[in-house]
N, C-alpha and C positions, 0 to 999 in steps of 0.2 A: 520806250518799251510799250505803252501802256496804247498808242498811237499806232504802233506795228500789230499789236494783237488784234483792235480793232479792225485796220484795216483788212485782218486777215479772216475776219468774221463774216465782214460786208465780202470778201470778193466771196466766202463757204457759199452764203446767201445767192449770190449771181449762179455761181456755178451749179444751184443745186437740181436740176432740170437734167443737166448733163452726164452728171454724178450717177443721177437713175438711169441713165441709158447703160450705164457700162453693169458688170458682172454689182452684186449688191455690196454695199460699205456704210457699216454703222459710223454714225461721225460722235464722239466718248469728249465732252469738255470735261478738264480734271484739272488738277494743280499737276505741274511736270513733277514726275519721279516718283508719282502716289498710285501705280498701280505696276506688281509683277510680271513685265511684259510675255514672259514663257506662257503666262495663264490665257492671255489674248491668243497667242500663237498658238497652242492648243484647241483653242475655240473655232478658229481661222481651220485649222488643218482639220478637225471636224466636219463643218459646217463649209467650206467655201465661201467665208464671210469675212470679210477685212473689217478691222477696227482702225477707225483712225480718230488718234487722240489730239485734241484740242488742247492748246495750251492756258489757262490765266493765271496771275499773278496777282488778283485781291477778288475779294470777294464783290467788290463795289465794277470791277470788270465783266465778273462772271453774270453779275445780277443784270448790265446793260444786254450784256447778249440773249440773256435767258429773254427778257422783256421782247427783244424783235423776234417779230413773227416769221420772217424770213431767214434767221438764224440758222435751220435745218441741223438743228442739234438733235439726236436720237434718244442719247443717255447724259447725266449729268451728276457730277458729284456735288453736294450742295449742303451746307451746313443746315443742322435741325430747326433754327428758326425760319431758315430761308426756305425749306421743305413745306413746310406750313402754311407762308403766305403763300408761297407759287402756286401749291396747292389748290389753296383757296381761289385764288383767280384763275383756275384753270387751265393754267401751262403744263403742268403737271399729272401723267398720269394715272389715278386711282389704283392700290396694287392689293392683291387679295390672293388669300391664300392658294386657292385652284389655279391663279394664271402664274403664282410663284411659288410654288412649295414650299422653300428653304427658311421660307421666312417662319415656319415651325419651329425654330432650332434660336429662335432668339426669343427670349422673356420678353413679356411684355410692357415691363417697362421700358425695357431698350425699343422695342416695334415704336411703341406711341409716341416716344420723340421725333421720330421720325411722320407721325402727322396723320401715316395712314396710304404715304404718298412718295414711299422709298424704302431698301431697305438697308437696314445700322451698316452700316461701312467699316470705318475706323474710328477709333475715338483715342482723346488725350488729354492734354493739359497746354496750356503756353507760360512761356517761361523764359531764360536767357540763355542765350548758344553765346560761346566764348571760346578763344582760343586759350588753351590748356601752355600753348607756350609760352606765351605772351601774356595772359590776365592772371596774376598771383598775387593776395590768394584767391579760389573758387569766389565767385558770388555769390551772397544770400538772400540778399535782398534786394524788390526792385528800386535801393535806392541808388545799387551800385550803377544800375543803366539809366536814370533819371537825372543824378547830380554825381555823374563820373567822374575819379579821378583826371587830374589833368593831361597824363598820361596818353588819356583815351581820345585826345582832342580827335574830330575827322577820323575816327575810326569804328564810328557806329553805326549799327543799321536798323532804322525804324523804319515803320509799317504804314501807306497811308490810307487804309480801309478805313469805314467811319467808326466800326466796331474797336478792331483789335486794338486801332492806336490807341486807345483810352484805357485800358486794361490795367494796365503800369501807374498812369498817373491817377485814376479814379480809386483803384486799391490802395495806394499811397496814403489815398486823404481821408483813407474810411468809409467811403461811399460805394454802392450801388454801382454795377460796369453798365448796368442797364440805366443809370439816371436819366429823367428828362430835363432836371432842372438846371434853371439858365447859370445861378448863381455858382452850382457844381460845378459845369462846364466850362465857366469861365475860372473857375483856381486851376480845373485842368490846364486848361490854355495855357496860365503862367508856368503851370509846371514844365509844359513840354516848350515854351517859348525862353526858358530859362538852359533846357538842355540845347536845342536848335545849334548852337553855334557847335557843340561836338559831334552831330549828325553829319555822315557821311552822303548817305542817300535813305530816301524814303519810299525805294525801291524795297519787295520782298527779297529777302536777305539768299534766298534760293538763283533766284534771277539775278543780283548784283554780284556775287561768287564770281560769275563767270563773265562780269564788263574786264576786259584783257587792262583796262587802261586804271581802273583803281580796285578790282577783286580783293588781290593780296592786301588791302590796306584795310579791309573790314577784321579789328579783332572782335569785337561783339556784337552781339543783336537778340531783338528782339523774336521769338518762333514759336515754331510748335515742336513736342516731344514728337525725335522721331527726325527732325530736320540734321539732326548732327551727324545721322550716318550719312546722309543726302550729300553733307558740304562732307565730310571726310570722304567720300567718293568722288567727288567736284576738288580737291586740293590735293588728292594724290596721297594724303599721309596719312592714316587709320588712327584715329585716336585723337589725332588733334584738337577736332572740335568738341568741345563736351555740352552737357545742356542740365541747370539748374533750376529747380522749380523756387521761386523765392518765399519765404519764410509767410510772409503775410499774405499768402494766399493766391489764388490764379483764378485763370476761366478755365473750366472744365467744357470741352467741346466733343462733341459726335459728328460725324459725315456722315451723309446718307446718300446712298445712290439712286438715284429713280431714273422714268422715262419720261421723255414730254410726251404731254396731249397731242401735240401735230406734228410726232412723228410718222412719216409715211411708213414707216418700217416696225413700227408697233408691237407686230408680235416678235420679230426678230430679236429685238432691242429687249422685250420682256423676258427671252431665251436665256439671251445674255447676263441681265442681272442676276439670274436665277443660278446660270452656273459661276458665277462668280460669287454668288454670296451662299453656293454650296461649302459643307462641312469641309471637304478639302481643300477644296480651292481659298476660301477663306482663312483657312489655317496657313497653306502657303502660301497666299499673298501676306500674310502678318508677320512671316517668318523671315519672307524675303526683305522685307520693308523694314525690320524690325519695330512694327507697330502691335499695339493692342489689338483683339480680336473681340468682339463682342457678338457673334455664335458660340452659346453653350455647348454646342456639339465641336465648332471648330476648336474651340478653347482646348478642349480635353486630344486635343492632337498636337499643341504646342508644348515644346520641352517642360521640365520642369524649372531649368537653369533660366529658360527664357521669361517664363511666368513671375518668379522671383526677381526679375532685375526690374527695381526700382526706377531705370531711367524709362524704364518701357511700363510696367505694371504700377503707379503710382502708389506710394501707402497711403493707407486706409487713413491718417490724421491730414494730409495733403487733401485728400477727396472732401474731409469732410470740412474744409476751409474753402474749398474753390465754390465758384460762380456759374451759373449759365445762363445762356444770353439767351435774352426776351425780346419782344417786337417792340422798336422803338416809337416813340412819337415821332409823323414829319417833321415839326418844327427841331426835336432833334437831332435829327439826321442831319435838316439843313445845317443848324449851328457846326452841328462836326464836322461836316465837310467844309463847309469856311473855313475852321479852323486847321483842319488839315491844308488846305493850299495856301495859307497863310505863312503857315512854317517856312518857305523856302527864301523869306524876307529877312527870318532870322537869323536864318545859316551864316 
């Protein structure tokens, strides 16, 4: 998969010469299923402006493509650490209130995660998606995905980002999701080289749903609040999937939307963000998506019913247990990512 998406980056890059001959088309890298397509189609029938959305499936994906220069990526959805460094080096373009208004309508602590350099998106938690028919009782803890009943052999989906895969086993052991340290990393390792043999794929659990040849055999996995309506839309049965934030705590995450620096379509792309992270539109992309909102203006346009439900609005003792991720050391990046490609030795 991971090989397909590339490839499909490099030919965006070749083609991008050609792309600008024809009528104008924003090119949107997002995770699939993370934005209300009717809100694009309205933009489109507006403006006479095609969006075309970009697919990846980790964030260690997204960051290769953001990094080439040739990419001709417009707009980008990108987590709040990754907002920051892009930022900083300059792929990313600087956003301010006159070239996007809307970014009025979000507090500032929500704006400043975002870096200076996007604006707040959706935000969540990560936690465990499970099938409701199959996994009894609920989950509560990540020990139920870490040292799975036997039940579970080959039927679980972890993550091979360098980030999220650690989340589960670093919180486990008491630790820092952010650690650098090597001694940390490596009880991670055993942790996650102890589950190994009950991992299905290390594919994002969005993406592996729909491989026709072992889909149906994923009952649990590793996600983000928000993915269980994703896979009840991808499995046909409403309810199915459910999602568990675990007891000892989570990452608490935000998405940020920004523009690149060498977008040739810069003001278009700046158009765009603006009306998407308007008060309506960002209400009903939240509604549609059943995600959180984080416009104080958009908030106050979501139900109440919706506001309240916990799998979507986390309580307030959940929040004050989770995590957010900070800029890693290289050296640990490098260790994580060995240890990630490492895993398929253990399977």
């Amino acid at each position: 998969m991971r090989e397909m998406l590339l490839s499909a980056f490099l030919a965006l890059g070749i083609l991008a010469d050609a792309a600008q001959a024809r009528a104008e088309t924003l090119n949107l890298l997002i995770w699939e299923s993370y934005i209300d397509q009717t809100i694009l189609d309205r933009w489109s029938a507006s403006t006479g402006v095609t969006v075309n959305q970009i697919f990846y499936d980790s964030g260690d994906a997204r960051d290769e493509v953001l990094s080439d220069p040739n990419s001709n990526i417009d707009l980008v959805v990108v987590g709040e650490n990754g907002a920051g460094l892009f930022g900083k080096r300059g792929i990313l373009e600087p956003l301010t209130m006159a070239r996007t208004p809307s970014l009025k309508d979000y507090r500032q602590e929500w704006a400043s995660r975002c870096a200076g350099y996007g604006i707040p998106y959706l935000w969540g938690t990560m936690g465990i998606l499970y099938r409701s028919d199959v996994v009894s009782p609920a989950p509560t803890s990540w020990t139920a995905l870490m040292s799975p009943a036997d039940s579970l052999k080959k039927h679980i989906a972890m993550y091979d980002d360098h980030n999220e895969a650690f989340v589960a086993p670093l919180i486990l052991l008491g630790k820092s999701i952010n650690s650098n340290d090597h001694a940390t990393l490596k009880a991670a390792f055993e942790m996650m080289r102890s589950q190994a043999p009950f991992v299905l794929t290390y594919d994002y659990v969005i993406t592996s749903i729909q491989n026709a040849e072992f889909g149906k055999e994923i009952h649990m996995a590793i996600g983000y609040s928000g993915d269980q309506h994703v896979l009840n839309e991808k499995a046909g049965t409403p309810g199915v999937w459910r999602y568990s934030v675990p007891r000892e705590g989570t990452l608490s995450w935000l998405d940020c939307l920004a523009v690149t620096a060498a977008s040739p379509r810069k003001d278009i792309a700046l158009n765009l963000l603006d009306f998407i992270g308007s008060p309506e539109n960002a209400a009903s992309n939240a509604i549609a998506l059943s995600m959180p909102v984080s416009s104080e203006a958009a908030r106050k346009l979501i139900p109440t019913a919706m506001r309240e439900d916990r799998e979507i609005y986390p309580a307030a003792e959940i929040l004050a247990k989770s995590q957010y991720q900070k800029e890693l050391s290289v050296q640990s990046i490098q260790v994580r990512r060995r240890i990630i490609s490492s895993m398929a030795n253990f399977q």
